[in-house]
C-alpha positions as a printed NumPy array, in Angstrom:
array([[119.712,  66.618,  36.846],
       [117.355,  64.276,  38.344],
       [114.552,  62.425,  36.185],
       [112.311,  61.434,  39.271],
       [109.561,  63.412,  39.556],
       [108.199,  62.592,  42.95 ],
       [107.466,  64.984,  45.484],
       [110.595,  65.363,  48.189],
       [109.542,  63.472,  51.579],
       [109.3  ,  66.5  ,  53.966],
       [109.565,  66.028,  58.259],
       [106.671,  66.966,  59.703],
       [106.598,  70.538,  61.437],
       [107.949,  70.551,  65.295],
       [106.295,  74.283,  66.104],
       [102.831,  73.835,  64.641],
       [100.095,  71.577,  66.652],
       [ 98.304,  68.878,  64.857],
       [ 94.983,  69.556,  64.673],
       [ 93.559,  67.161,  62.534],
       [ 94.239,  63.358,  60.869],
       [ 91.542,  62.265,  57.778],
       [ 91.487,  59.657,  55.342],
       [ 89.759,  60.955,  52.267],
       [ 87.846,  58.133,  50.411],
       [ 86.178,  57.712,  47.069],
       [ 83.453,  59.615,  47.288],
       [ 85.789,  63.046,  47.85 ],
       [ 87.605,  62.46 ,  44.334],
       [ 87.   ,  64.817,  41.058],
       [ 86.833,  63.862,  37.547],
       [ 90.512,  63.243,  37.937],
       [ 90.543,  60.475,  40.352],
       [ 92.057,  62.72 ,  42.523],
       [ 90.322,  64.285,  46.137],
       [ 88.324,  67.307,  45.238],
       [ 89.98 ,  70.538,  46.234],
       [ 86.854,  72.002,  47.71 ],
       [ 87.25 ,  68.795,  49.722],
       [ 90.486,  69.412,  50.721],
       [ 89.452,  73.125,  51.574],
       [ 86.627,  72.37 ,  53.974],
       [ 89.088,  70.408,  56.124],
       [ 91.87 ,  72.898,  55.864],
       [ 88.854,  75.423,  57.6  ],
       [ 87.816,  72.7  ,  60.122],
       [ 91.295,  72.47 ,  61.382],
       [ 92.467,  76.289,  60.826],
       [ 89.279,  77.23 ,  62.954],
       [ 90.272,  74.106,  66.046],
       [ 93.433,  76.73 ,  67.669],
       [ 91.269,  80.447,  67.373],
       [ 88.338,  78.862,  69.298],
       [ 90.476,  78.503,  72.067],
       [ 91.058,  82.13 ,  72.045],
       [ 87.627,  83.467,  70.959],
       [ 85.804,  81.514,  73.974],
       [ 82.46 ,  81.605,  71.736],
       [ 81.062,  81.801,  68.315],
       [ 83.298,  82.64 ,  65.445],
       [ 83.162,  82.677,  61.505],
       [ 86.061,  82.19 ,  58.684],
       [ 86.065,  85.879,  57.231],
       [ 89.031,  85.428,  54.939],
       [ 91.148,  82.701,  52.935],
       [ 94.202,  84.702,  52.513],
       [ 96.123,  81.993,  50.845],
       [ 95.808,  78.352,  49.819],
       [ 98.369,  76.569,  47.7  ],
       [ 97.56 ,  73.174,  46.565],
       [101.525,  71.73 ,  46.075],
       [100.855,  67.759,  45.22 ],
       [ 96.993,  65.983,  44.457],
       [ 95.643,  64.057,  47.444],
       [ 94.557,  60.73 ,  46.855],
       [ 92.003,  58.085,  48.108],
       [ 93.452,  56.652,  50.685],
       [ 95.932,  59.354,  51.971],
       [ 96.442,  59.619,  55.527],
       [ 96.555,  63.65 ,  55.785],
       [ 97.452,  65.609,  59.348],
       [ 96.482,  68.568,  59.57 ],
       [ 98.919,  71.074,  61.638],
       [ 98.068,  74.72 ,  62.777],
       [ 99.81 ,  78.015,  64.187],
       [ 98.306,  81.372,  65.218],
       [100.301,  83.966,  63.611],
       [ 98.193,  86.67 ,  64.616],
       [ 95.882,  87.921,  67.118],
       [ 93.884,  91.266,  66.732],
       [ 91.011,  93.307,  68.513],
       [ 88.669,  90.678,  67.009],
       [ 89.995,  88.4  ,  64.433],
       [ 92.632,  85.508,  64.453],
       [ 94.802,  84.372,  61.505],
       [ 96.548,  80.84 ,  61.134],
       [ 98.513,  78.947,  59.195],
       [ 97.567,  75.215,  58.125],
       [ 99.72 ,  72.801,  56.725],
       [ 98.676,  69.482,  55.418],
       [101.254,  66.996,  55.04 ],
       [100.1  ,  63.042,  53.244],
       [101.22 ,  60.048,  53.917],
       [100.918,  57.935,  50.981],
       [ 98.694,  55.024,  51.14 ],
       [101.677,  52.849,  49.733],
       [104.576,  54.742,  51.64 ],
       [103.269,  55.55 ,  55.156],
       [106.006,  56.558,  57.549],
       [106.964,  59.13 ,  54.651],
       [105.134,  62.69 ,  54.327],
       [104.681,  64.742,  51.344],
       [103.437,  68.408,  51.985],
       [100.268,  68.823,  50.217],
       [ 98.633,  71.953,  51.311],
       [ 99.188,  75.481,  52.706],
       [ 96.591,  77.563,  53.395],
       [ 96.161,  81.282,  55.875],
       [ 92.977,  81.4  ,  57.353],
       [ 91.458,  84.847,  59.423],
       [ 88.62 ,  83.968,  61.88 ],
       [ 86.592,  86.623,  63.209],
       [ 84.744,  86.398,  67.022],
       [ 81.158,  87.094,  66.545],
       [ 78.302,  87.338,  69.347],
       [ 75.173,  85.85 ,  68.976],
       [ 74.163,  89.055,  66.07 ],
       [ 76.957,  87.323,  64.131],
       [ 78.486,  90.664,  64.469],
       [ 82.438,  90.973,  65.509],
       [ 83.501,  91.089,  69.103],
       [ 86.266,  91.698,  71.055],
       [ 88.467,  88.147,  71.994],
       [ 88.878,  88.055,  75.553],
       [ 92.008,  88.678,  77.053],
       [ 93.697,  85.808,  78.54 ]])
């Protein structure tokens, strides 16, 4: 049995798109030291929302966090990527996944998975009321 505690470096993912790199920085942290997780969730809907828009061609909203798992803290100074994948398309709504991945301020070259969160996104028209995506 192993005694190190560390997270296991992880390769990033080949079939998801990056969709977003951030540094968090002192001002994100908590009483912990560590990055806030409301922090951490804001960005997770900036980049789950980057992939639908392409599909909804127009206004949309975040109508549902259907998951969001926070595996390891993020720290000041972590360089985080952001990657996305549509999983589903409906009549009017899109759902993702995001995965953010760390590299260590210390360690950088080496990833830790931080994050994984299922976003739905909903087309709206200018009402804010749900419309249909267009076809492609």
């Amino acid at each position: 049995m192993s005694t190190n505690s560390s997270p296991p470096v992880v390769h990033l993912p080949k079939d998801e798109e990056l969709v977003l790199k951030v540094i968090p920085m002192p001002a994100d942290t908590n009483g912990n030291g560590d990055i806030f997780g409301g922090w951490v969730m804001a960005q997770v809907d900036l980049a789950g929302s980057v992939l639908p828009a392409r599909y909804t061609q127009g206004r949309m909203a975040t109508v549902a966090v259907n998951e969001f798992v926070f595996k390891q803290p993020v720290r000041v100074g972590d360089i985080l990527s952001f990657f996305s994948k549509v999983t589903r398309i409906g009549r009017t709504s899109i759902t993702v996944q995001v995965e953010v991945y760390a590299e260590r301020f210390r360690t950088q070259g080496q990833y830790v998975k931080v994050t994984q969160a299922s976003l739905t996104y909903v087309a709206i028209d200018d009402n804010g009321q749900p419309r249909e995506i267009p076809k492609p």
